[in-house]
C-alpha positions in Angstrom: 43.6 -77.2 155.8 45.8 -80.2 157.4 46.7 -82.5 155.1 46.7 -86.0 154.7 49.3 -88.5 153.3 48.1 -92.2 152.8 49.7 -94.9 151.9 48.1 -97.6 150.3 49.7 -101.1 150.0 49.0 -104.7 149.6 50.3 -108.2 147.7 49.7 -107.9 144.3 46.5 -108.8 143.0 44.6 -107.9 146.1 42.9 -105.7 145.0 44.8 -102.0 145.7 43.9 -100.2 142.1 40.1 -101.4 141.9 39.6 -99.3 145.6 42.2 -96.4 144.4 39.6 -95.8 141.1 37.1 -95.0 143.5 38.8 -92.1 145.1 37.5 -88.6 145.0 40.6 -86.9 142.3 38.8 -83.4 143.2 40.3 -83.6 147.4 43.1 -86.6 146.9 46.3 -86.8 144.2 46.6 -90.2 143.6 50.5 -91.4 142.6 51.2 -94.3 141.8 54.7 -95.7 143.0 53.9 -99.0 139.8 54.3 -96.1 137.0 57.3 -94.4 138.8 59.2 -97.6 138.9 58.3 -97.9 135.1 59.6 -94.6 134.3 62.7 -94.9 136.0 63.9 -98.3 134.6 62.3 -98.1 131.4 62.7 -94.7 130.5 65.5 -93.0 132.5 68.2 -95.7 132.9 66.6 -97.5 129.5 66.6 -101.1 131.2 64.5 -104.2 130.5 62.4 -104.7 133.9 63.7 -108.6 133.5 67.1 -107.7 133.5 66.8 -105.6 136.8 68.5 -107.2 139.9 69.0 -106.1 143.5 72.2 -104.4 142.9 71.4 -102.3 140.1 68.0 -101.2 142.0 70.0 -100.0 144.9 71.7 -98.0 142.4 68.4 -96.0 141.0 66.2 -96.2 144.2 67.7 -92.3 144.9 66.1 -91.3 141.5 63.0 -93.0 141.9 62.6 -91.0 145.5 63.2 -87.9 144.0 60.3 -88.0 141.0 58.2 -89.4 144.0 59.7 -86.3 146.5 59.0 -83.6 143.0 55.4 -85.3 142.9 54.6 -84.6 146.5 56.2 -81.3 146.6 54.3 -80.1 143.2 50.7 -80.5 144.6 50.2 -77.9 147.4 46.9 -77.9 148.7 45.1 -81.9 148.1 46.0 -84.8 149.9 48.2 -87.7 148.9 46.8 -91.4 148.3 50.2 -93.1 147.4 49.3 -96.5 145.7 52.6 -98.8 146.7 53.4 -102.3 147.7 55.2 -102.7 151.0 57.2 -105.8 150.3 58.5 -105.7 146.2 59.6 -109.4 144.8 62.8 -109.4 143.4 65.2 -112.4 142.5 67.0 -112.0 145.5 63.6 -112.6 147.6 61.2 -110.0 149.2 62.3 -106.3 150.1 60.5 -103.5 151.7 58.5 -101.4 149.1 61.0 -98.1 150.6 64.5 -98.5 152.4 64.5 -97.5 156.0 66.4 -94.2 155.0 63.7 -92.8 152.2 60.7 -93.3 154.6 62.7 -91.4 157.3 63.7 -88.5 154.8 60.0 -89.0 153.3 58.4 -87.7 156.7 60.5 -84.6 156.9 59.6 -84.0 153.5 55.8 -84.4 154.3 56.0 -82.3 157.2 57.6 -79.7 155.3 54.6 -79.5 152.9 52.2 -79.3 155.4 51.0 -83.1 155.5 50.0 -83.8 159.8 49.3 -87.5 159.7 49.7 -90.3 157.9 47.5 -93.3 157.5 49.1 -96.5 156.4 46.4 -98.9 155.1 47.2 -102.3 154.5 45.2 -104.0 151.8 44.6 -108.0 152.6 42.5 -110.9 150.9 42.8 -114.6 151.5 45.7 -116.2 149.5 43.5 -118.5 146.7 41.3 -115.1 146.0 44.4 -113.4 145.4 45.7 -116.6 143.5 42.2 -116.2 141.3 42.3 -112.9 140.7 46.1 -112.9 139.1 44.8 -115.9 136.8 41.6 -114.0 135.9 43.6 -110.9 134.5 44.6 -111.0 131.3 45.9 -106.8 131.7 48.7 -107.7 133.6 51.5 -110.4 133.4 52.2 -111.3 136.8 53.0 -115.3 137.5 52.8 -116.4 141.0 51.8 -119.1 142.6 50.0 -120.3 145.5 53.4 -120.6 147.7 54.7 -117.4 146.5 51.1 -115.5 147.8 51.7 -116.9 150.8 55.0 -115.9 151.0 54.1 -112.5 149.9 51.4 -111.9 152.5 54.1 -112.8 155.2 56.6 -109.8 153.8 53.6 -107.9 153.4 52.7 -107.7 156.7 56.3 -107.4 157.7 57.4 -104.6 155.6 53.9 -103.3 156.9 54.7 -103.3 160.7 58.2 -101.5 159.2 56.9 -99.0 157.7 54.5 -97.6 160.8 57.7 -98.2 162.5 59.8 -95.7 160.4 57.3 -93.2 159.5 55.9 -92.8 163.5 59.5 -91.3 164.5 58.3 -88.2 163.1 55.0 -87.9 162.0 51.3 -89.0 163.7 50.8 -92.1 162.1 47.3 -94.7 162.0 47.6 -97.8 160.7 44.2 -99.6 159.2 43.8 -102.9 157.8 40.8 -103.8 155.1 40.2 -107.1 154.5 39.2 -107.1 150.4 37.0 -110.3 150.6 34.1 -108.5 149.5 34.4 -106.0 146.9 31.3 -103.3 147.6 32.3 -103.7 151.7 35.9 -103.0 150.7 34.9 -100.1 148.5 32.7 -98.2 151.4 35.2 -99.1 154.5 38.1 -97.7 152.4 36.1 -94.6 150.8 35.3 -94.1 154.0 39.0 -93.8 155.4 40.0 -91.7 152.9 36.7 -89.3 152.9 36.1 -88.2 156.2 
């Protein structure tokens, strides 16, 4: 069976885990590169996610590549639906989700396991939905505002266009967008990406 790797991203708040819940777990292993991050900072390297700053990241991005690589490599026969963000905040100002070397060692690694395409689906929603659904959840403390959305969807779609960019030297890539205005229409276009 030819396997598929997809990678799922989007601003916070858009929307990304409600869609991910709905995937079949029988046909699709779902990672999540949110709880990697947390193991590796928190756990690992024992460091307060405040106190994390650009240089120290470069420093543990090689350990957070390799759980993700150990992940991939452990599950043999489903495909991948890799929940991610393509552009990460940090203090220093937006950076891509992976460097450009990971997501180039990333496709020989998926070829290797038997993954033939990847789809890169970008998650969108209009910037004051996005701004309403951060205020509205009381789970997560994330503070953003309106400006910082906006500037979000920009590196979003940046880091986006990068990734297809990296990942096509190598691999057959497709790149979908899904505009998460409406949530049922958003459920059934993306179920239906990662289905057929």
């Amino acid at each position: 069976m030819e396997r598929i790797f997809y990678f799922v991203g989007g601003p916070s708040g858009v929307g990304k885990t409600t869609l991910i819940k709905k995937i079949n777990k029988k046909r699709n292993l779902i990672i999540s590169t949110g709880k990697i991050y947390k193991f590796i900072i928190n756990k690992k390297f024992k460091i307060k996610e405040k106190n994390l700053n650009l240089l120290k990241w470069k420093n543990y991005e090689d350990s957070f590549f390799s759980l993700l690589c150990s992940k991939i490599k452990d599950e043999t026969k489903k495909n991948v639906v890799l929940d991610t963000h393509f552009a990460v905040n940090s203090p220093t100002g937006f950076l891509s989700g992976f460097s450009e070397k990971n997501l180039l060692k990333l496709t020989s690694i998926l070829k290797q396991n038997g993954f033939k395409k990847i789809y890169i689906i970008h998650i969108l929603a209009p910037m004051e939905k996005i701004y309403q659904r951060i205020k509205l959840d009381k789970n997560r403390k994330r503070y953003f505002t309106r400006e910082k959305i906006k500037e979000l969807l920009f590196f979003s779609e940046k880091y986006f266009n990068l990734f297809e960019k990296n990942l096509s030297k190598n691999i057959k890539v497709e790149k979908i967008k899904i505009s998460n205005n409406s949530l049922p229409k958003s459920i059934s276009l993306f179920i239906n990406v990662i289905e057929k």
